[in-house]
C-alpha positions as CSV (number, residue, x, y, z in Angstrom):
1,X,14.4,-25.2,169.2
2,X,11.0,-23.4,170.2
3,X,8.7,-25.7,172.1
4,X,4.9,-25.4,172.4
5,X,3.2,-25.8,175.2
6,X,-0.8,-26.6,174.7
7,X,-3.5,-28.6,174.1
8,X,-4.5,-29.2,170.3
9,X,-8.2,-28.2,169.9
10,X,-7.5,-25.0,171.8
11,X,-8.1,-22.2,169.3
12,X,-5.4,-19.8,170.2
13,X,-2.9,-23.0,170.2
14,X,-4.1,-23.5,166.5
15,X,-3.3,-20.2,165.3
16,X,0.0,-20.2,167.1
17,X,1.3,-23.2,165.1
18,X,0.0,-21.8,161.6
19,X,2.0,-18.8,163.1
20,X,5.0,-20.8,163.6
21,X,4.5,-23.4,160.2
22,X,3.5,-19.6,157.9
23,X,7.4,-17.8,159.4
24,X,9.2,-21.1,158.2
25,X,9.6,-21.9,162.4
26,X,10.5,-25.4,163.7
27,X,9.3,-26.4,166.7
28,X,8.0,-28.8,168.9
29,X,4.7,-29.1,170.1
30,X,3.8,-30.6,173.7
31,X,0.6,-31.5,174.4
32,X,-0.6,-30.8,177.7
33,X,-3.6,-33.8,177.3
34,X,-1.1,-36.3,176.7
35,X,1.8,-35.3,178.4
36,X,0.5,-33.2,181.6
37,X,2.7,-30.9,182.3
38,X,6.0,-31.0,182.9
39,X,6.4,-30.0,186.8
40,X,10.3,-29.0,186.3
41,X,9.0,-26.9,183.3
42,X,6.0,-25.1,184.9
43,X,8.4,-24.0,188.3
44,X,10.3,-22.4,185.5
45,X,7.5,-21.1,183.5
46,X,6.4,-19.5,187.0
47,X,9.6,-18.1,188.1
48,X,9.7,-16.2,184.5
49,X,6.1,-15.0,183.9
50,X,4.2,-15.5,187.8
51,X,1.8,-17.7,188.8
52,X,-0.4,-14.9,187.9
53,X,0.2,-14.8,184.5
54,X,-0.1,-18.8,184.2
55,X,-3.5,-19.4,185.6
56,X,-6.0,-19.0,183.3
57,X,-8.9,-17.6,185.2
58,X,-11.0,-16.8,182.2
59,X,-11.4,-20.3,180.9
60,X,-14.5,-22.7,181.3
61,X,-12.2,-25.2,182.9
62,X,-11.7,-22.5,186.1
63,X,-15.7,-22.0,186.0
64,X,-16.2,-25.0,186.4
65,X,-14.4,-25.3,189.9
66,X,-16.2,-24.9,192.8
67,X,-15.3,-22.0,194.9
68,X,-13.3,-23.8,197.7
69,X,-11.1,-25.5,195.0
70,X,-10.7,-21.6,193.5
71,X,-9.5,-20.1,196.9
72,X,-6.9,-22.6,197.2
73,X,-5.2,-20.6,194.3
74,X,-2.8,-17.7,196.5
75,X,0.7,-18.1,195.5
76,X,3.1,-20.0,193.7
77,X,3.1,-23.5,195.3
78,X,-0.6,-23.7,195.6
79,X,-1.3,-22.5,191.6
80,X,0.9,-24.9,190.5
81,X,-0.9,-28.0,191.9
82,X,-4.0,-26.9,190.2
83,X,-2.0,-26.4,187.3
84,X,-0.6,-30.0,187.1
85,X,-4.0,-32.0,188.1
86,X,-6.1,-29.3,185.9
87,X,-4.6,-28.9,182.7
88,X,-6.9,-27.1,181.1
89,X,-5.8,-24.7,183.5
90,X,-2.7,-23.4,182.1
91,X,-3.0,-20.4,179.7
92,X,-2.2,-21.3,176.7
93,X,0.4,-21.8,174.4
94,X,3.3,-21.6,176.8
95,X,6.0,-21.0,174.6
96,X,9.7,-21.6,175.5
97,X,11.9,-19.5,173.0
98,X,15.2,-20.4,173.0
99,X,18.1,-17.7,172.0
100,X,21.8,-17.4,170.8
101,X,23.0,-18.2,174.2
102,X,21.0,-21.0,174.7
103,X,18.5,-19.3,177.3
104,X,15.2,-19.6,177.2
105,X,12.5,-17.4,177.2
106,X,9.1,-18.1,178.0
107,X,5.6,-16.1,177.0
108,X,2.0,-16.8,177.5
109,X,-0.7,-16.8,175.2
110,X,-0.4,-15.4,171.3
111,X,0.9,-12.3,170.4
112,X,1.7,-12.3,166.4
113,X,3.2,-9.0,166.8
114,X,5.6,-10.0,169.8
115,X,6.8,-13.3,168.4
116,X,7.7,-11.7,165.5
117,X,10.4,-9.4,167.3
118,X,11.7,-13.0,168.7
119,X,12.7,-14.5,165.3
């Protein structure tokens, strides 16, 4: 089973799941607004793609913080607070693919062309 990680309303999130509904995909959609995110999940998510890669520092939601809050982002540990008490934070969809031998793998953000070598 695919799950999606996201919030609803976010654009890219949108066109993911038409991505998913249009290739005949099942999945499951988690939403970040009403279920937070799962901490067990994002240590995984991190240990896959990076902190980095996780924390989207292009969004209005990382604007918004003040500078102080913003410098407490330099590794692992201290991204993934932010990311559980800031949502919004997350770069979105998080997708967990799952393959043949039941492994997951995880990507960020929408890539038609990728996820299409995936199914």
């Amino acid at each position: 089973m695919i799950i999606l990680f996201g919030i609803p309303n976010c654009d890219t999130v949108k066109k993911a799941r038409a991505w998913l509904t249009q290739n005949g995909l099942d999945y499951q959609f988690h939403d970040f607004k009403k279920q937070g995110v799962p901490p067990d999940r994002l240590n995984a998510w991190i240990a896959a793609v990076g902190w980095e890669k996780l924390l989207n520092r292009q969004g209005t939601t990382w604007r918004k913080l003040d500078a102080a809050t913003q410098a407490t982002a330099v590794d692992a540990e201290s991204a993934a607070k932010l990311l559980i008490l800031n949502t919004s934070l997350v770069k979105r969809p998080v997708v967990e693919w799952v393959n043949s031998n039941a492994a997951a793998d995880i990507t960020v953000g929408f890539d038609a062309e990728n996820w299409a070598k995936r199914v």
